[in-house]
DONU-380317 format. One record per residue (C-alpha): residue number from 1; residue in three letters; x negated, y negated, z negated. Coordinates in steps of 0.2 Angstrom, whole numbers. Each point is the difference from the previous one (the first is absolute). Layout:
<nodes>
NODE   resi   resn       X       Y       Z
NODE    NUM    ALA       X       Y       Z
...
</nodes>
This chain:
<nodes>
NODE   resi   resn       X       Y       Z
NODE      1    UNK      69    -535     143
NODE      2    UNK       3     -17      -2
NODE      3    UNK      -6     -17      10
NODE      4    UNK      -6      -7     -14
NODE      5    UNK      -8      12     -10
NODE      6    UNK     -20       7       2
NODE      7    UNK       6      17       7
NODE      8    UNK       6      -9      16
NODE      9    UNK     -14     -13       1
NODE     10    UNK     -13      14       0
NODE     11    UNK      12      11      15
NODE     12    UNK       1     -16      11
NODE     13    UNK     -17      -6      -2
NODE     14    UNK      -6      19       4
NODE     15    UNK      15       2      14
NODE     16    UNK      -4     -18      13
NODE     17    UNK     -18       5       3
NODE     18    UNK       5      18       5
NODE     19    UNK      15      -8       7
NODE     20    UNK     -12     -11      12
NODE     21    UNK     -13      13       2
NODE     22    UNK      12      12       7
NODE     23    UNK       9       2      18
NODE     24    UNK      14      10       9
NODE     25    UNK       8      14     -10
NODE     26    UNK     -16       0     -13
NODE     27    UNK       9     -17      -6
NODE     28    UNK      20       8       3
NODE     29    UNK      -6      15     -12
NODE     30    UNK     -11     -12     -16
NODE     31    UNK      18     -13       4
NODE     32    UNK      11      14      -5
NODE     33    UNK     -11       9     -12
NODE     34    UNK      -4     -17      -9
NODE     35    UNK      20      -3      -2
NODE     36    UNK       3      18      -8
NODE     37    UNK     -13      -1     -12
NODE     38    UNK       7     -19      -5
NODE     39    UNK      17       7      -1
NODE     40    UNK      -4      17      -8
NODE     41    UNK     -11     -11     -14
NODE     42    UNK      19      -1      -8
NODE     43    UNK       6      17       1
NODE     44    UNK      -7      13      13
NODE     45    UNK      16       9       1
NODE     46    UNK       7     -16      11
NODE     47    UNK     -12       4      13
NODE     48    UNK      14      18       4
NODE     49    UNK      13     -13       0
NODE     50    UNK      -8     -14      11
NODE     51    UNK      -6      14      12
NODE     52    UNK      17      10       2
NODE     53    UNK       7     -17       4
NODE     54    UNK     -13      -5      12
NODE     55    UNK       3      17       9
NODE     56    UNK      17       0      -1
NODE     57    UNK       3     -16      10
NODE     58    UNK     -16       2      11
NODE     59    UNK      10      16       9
NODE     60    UNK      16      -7      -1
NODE     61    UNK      -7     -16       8
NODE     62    UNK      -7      12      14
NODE     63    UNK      16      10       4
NODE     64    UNK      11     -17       3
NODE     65    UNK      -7      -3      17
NODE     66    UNK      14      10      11
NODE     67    UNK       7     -14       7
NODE     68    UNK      12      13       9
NODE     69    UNK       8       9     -17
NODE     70    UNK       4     -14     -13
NODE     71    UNK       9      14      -9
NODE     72    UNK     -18       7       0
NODE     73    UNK      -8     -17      -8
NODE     74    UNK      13      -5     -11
NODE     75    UNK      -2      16     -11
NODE     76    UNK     -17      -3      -1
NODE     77    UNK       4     -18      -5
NODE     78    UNK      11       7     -14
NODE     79    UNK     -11      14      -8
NODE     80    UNK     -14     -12      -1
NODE     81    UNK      11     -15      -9
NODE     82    UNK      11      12     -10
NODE     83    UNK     -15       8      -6
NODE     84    UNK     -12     -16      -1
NODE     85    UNK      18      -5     -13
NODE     86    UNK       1      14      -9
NODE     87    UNK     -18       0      -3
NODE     88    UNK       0     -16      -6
NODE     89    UNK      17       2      -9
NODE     90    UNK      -6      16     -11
NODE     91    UNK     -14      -8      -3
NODE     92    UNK       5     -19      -6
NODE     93    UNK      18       4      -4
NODE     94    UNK       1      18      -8
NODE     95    UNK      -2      -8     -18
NODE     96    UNK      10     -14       4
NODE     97    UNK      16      12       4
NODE     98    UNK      -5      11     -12
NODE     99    UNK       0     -11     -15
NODE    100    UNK      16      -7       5
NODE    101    UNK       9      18       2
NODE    102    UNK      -4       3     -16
NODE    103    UNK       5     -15     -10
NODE    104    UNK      17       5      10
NODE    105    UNK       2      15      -5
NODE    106    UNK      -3      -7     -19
NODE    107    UNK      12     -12       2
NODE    108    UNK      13      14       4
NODE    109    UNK      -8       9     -14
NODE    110    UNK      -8      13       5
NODE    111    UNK     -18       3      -5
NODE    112    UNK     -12      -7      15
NODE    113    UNK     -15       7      -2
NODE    114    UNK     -16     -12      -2
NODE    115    UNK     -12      15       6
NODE    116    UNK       2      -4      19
NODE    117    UNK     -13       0      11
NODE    118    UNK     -12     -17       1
NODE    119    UNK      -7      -5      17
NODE    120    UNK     -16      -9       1
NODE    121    UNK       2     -14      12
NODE    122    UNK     -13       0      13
NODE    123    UNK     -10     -17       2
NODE    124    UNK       8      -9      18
NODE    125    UNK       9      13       4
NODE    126    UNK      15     -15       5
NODE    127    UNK     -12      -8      11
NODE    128    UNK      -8      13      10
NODE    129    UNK      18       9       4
NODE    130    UNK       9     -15       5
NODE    131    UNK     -16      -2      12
NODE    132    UNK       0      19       5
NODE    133    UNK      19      -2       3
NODE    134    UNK      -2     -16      12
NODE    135    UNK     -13       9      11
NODE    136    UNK      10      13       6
NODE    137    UNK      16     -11       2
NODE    138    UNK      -9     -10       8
NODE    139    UNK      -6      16      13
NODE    140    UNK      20       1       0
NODE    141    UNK       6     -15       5
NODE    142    UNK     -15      -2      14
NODE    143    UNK     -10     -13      -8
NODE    144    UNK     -14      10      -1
NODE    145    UNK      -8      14       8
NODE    146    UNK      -3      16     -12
NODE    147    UNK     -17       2      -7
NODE    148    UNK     -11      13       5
NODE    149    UNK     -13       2     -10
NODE    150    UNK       3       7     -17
NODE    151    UNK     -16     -11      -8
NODE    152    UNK       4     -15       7
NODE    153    UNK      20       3      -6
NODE    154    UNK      -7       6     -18
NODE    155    UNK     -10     -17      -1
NODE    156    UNK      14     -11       5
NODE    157    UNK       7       9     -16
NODE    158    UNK     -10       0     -13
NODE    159    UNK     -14     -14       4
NODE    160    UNK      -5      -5     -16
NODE    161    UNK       1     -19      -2
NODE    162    UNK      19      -1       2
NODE    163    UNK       5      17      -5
NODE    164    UNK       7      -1     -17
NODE    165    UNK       7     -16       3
NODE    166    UNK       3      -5      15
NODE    167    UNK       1     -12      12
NODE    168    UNK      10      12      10
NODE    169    UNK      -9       0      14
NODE    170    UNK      10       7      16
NODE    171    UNK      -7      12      13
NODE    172    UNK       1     -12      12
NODE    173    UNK     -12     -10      -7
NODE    174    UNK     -13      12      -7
NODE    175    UNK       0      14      10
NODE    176    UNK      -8      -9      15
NODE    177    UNK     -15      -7     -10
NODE    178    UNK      -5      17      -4
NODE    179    UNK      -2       2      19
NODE    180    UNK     -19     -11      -1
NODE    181    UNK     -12      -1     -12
NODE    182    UNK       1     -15      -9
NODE    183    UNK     -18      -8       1
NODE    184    UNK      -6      -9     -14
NODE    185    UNK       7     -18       3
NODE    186    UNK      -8     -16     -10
NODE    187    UNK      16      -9       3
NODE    188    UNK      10      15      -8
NODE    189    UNK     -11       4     -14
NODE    190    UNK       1     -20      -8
NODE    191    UNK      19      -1       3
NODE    192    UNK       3      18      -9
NODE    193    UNK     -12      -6     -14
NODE    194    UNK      11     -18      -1
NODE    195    UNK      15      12      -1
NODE    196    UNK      -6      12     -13
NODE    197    UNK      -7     -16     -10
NODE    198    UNK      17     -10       1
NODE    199    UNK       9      17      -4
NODE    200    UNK      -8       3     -16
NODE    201    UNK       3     -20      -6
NODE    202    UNK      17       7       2
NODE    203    UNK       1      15      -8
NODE    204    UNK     -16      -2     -16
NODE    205    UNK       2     -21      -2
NODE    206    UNK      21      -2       4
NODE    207    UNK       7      17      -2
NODE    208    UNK     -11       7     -16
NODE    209    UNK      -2     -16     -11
NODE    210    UNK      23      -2       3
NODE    211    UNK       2      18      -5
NODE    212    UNK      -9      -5     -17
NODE    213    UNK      17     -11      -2
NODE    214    UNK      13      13      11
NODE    215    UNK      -4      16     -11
NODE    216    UNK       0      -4     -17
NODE    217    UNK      19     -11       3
NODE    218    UNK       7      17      13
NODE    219    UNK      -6      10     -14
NODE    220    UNK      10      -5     -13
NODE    221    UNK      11     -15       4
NODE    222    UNK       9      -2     -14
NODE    223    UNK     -14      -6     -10
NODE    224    UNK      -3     -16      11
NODE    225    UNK      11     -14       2
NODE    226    UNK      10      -7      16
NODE    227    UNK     -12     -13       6
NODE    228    UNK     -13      17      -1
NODE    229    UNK       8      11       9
NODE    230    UNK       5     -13      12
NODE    231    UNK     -20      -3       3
NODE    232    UNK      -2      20       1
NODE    233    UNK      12       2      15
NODE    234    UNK     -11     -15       9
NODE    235    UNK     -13       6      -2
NODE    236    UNK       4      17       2
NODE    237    UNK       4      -5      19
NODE    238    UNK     -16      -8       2
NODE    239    UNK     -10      16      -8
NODE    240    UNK       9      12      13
NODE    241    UNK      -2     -12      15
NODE    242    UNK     -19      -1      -6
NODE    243    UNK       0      18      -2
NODE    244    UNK       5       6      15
NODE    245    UNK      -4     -11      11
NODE    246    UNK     -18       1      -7
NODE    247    UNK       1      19       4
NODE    248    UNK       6      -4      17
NODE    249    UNK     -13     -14       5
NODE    250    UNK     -15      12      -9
NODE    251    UNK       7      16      11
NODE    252    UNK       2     -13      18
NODE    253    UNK     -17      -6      -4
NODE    254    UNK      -9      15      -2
NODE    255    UNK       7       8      15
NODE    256    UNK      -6     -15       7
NODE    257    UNK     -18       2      -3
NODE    258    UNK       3      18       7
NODE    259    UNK       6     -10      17
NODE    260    UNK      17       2      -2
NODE    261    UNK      14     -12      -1
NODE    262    UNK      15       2     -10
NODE    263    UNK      17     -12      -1
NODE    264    UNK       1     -12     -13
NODE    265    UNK      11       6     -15
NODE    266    UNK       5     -15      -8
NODE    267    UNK       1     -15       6
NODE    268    UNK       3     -15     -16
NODE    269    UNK      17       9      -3
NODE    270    UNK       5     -14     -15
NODE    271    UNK       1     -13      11
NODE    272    UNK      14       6      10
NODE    273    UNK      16      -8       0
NODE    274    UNK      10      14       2
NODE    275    UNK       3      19      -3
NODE    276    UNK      -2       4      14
NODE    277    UNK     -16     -10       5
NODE    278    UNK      -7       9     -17
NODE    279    UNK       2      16       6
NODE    280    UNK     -10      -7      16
NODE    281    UNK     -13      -4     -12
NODE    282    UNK       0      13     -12
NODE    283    UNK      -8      17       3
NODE    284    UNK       4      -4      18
NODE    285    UNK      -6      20       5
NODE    286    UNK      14       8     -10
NODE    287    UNK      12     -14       4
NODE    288    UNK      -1       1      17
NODE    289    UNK       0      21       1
NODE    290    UNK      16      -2      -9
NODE    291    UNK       7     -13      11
NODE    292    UNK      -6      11      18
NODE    293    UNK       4      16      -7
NODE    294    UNK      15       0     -12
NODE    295    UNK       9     -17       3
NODE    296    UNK      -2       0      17
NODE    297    UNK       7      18       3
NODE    298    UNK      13      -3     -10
NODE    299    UNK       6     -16       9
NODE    300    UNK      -8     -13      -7
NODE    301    UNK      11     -17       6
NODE    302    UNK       7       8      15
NODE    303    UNK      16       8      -6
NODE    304    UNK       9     -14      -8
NODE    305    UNK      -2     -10     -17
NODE    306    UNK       5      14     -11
NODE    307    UNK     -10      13       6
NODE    308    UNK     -16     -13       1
NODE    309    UNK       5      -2     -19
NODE    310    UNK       0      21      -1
NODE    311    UNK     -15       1       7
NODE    312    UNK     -10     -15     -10
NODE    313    UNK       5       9     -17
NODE    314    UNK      -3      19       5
NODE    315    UNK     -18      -6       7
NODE    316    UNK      -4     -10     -16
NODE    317    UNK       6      14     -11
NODE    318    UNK      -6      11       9
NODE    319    UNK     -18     -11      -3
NODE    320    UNK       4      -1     -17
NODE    321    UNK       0      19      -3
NODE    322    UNK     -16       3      12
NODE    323    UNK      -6     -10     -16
NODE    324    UNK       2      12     -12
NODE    325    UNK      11      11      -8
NODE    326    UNK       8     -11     -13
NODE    327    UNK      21      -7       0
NODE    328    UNK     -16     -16      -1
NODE    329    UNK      -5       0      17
NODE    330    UNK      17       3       9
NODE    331    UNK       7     -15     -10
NODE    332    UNK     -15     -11       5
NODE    333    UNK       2       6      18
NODE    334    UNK      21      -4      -4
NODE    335    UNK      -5     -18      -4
NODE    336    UNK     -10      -3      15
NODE    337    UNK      14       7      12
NODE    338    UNK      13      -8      -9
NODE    339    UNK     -11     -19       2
NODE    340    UNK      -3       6      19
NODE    341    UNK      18      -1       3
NODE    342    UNK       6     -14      -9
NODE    343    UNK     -15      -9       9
NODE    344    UNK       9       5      17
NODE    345    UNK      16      -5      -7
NODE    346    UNK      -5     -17      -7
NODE    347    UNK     -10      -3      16
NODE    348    UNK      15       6      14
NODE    349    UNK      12     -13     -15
NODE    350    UNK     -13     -15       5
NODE    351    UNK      -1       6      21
NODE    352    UNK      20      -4       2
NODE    353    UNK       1     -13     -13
NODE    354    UNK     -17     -12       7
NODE    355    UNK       6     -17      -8
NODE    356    UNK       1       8     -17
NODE    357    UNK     -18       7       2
NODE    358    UNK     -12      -3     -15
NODE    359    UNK     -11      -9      10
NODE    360    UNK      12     -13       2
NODE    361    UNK       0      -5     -18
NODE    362    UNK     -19       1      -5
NODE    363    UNK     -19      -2      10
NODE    364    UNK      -3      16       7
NODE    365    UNK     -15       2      -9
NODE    366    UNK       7      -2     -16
NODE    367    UNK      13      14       6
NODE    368    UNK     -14      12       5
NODE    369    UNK      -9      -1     -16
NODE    370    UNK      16       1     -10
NODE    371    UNK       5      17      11
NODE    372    UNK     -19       7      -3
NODE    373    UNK       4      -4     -20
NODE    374    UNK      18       8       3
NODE    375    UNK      -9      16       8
NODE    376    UNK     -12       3     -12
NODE    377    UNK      11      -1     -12
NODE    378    UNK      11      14       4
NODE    379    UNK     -15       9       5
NODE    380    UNK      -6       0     -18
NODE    381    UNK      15       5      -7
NODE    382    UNK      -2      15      13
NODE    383    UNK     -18       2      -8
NODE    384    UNK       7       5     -17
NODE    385    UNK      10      14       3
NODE    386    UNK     -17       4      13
NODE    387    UNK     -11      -1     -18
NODE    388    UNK      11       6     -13
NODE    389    UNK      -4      17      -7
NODE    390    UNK      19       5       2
NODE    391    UNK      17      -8       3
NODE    392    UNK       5      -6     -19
NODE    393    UNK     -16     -10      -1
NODE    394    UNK       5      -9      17
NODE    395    UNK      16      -6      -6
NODE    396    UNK      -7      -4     -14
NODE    397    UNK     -13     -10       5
NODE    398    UNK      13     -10      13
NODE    399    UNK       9      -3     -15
NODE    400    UNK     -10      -8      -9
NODE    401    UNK      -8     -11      11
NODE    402    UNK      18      -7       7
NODE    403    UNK       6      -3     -18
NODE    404    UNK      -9     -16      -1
NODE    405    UNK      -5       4     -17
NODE    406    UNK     -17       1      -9
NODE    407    UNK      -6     -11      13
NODE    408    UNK     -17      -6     -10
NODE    409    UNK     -20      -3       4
NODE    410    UNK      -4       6     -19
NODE    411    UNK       9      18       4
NODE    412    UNK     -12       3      15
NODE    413    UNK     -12      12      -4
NODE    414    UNK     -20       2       9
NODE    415    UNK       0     -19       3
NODE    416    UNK     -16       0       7
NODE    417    UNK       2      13      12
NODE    418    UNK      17      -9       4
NODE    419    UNK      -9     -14       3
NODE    420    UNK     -13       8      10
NODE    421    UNK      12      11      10
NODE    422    UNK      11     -16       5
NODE    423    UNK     -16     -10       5
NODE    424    UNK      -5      14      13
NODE    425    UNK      20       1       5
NODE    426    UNK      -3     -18       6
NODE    427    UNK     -15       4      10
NODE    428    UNK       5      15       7
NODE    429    UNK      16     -12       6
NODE    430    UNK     -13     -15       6
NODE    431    UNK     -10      10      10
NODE    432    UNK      15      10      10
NODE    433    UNK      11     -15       0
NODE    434    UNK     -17     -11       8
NODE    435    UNK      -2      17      13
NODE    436    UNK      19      -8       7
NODE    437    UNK      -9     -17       6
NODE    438    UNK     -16       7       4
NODE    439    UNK      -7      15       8
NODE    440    UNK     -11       5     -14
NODE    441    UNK      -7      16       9
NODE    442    UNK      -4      -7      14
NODE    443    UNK      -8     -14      -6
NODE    444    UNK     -11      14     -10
NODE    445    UNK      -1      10      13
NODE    446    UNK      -7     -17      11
NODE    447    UNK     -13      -3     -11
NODE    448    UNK     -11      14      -8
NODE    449    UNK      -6     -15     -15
NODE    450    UNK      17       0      -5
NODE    451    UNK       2      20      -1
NODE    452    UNK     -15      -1     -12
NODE    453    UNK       8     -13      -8
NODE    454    UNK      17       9      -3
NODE    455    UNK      -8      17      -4
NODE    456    UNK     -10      -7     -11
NODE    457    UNK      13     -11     -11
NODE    458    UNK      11      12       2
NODE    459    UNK     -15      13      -9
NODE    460    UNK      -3     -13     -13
NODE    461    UNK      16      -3      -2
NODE    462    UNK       4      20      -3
NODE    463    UNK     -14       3     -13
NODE    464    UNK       5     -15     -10
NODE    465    UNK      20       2      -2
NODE    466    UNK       0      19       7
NODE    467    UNK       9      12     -11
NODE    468    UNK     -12      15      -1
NODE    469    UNK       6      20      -8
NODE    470    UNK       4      10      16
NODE    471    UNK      19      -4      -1
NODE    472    UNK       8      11      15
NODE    473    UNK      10      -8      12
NODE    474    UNK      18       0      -2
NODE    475    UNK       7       8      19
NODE    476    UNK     -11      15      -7
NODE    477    UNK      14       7      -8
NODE    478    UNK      11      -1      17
</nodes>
């Protein structure tokens, strides 16, 4: 069931009155009910799936509380990560391996057989067992105290508005609002509308109308020129950053109208200045599980600069992989590690050398805007292998744009939605580079005229340069 399509605007508009009508447990039961039926509209054979995890980290969350036997709560610390993995492994991986093993074996020449079995790839199944996975590390480490109520912990599991594709949301933060019911809440109900309205200029006006361009240059880049394909990697970062972060602000703001309040998930991650500040920015929930429980266990920058080095390119290829299943992914995740360290590199260079800092030969703003160029840059070239169907056509595409060759306006193909795609590119930049000087939500929030105002042009806006044909969102397939 898709945010934008009639099935889920009939569900929600049926859901909030029963929602608000409805108190105590009543509410628990319709909140959980509600989230299976939106999960199970894709395939009702997840719901086993979703509910055999739920369970299984429920009681393995309930049995880490001896604080007297930490053999005793380490094992169940173990079978409920090394079966959350494995889970997500058969399921996300299995073809991945499989396909790979064969082409192997045909390389050796032996005959590897293309009959192996095909997985069906459960929708959100990365999200929900990285957020299954932090709860009961969580109970582990004594963050949290371990849930006792099956219902509330099933909730906090499949709640329906971040379910399939995140934020992450963490125990901690959940959990706890389930305790109350949520009264309905003026306040809540016009910022999750202002959210859910902004989202969907990202996703149906930014993302939808560049995907016109991205698609049809991915699909077949041989058949466009260098300048082309050099506009579909640009615009292919926008359309993922509208996409997802669309998703994201539609999910935070319906939970909103429901009373609850989720973390932000991205936060203008183009502006940043450097790698790591992007990954500060960008899908900050999944950024920051990596960064509290993978890079962080491992070492993170407390055992030296070479471990700290280890541990930066195992955490992004390790993020690459959580991805998908593709040699695509674990490179894209390989270029990001890689930029990470030579960041820390270049900046530890500039710490012991001060008078040859950049800063000393031009303004600092022109070095800030010429390391948020640089940045986006290499973050683009990270999008391609992100994009490309397979690894040939990501070299391929690379190559062509850094031959410098071919590099003319008449070899452009779609002008007009070239034109219209970079024309919402500069808008969408305006109005998050204007959010940096002033605080544009709570001016909006200040003054109920302007909310009007916003929603409004923002509603206009969307019905006039909206691309409409109930395009799914691109994290769906993670």
């Amino acid at each position: 069931m898709l945010f934008n399509s009639i099935d889920f605007i009939i569900f929600i508009l049926s859901f909030i009155p029963l929602y608000f009508l409805t108190k105590g447990k009543t509410r628990l039961w319709l909140s959980l009910g509600s989230s299976y039926l939106f999960y199970g509209w894709w395939d009702y054979r997840f719901l086993l799936l979703i509910s055999v995890l739920t369970l299984l980290n429920f009681y393995c969350g309930l049995n880490i509380t001896g604080k007297t036997n930490p053999k005793r709560n380490y094992i169940f610390l173990s079978i409920s990560v090394i079966s959350s993995l494995l889970i997500l492994g058969f399921f996300k991986y299995y073809n991945f391996f499989t396909d790979n093993f064969i082409s192997m074996l045909n390389l050796l020449g032996f005959d590897g057989s293309s009959n192996a079995l095909r997985i069906i790839l459960p929708v959100g199944i990365s999200f929900y067992t990285f957020q299954t996975m932090s709860y009961t590390l969580d109970v582990y480490n004594k963050k949290i105290e371990p849930e006792k109520s099956l219902l509330n912990f099933a909730i906090f599991v499949a709640f329906f508005p971040q379910l399939v594709a995140g934020p992450i949301v963490r125990a901690s933060c959940f959990i706890p609002q389930l305790k109350t019911d949520r009264a309905f809440n003026s306040e809540d109900i016009v910022n999750g509308i202002r959210l859910i309205i902004w989202g969907f200029f990202l996703k149906v006006v930014i993302a939808d109308s560049l995907s016109m361009v991205v698609d049809i240059r991915f699909e077949n880049p041989a058949c466009h020129n260098a300048l082309s394909m050099l506009i579909g990697v640009i615009f292919y970062a926008f359309q993922i950053y509208g996409d997802f972060a669309g998703y994201s602000l539609i999910a935070i703001g319906v939970a909103r109208i429901l009373g609850f309040k989720f973390p932000v998930n991205f936060d203008r991650p183009y502006f940043a200045s450097n790698f790591s500040e992007f990954w500060q920015r960008w899908h900050i929930s999944l950024s920051s599980w990596f960064r509290d429980y993978l890079y962080i266990p491992l070492g993170g920058n407390r055992s030296g600069e070479l471990k700290m080095y280890r541990n930066l390119l195992i955490t992004m290829l390790l993020g690459g992989l959580w991805h998908g299943a593709s040699w695509n992914f674990i490179i894209w995740g390989g270029i990001h590690g890689m930029a990470l360290m030579i960041q820390r590199v270049w900046h530890d260079f500039f710490a012991k050398k001060k008078q040859l800092s950049p800063s000393s030969v031009i303004s600092i703003n022109a070095l800030k805007l010429l390391k948020i160029i640089f940045t986006f840059s290499i973050v683009c070239l990270a999008w391609v292998f992100f994009r490309s169907s397979n690894l040939n056509d990501s070299l391929y595409v690379i190559e062509k744009i850094f031959q410098f060759e071919d590099y003319n306006v008449s070899g452009v193909t779609q002008k007009f939605h070239v034109i219209k795609g970079a024309m919402l590119i500069c808008i969408l930049v305006f109005i998050e580079g204007m959010s940096f000087r002033i605080n544009t939500t709570n001016l909006i929030n200040e003054h109920a005229y302007l909310t009007m105002l916003w929603s409004a042009g923002l509603l206009v806006f969307i019905a006039l340069f909206g691309t409409f044909g109930n395009n799914s969102f691109i994290y769906f397939q993670f």
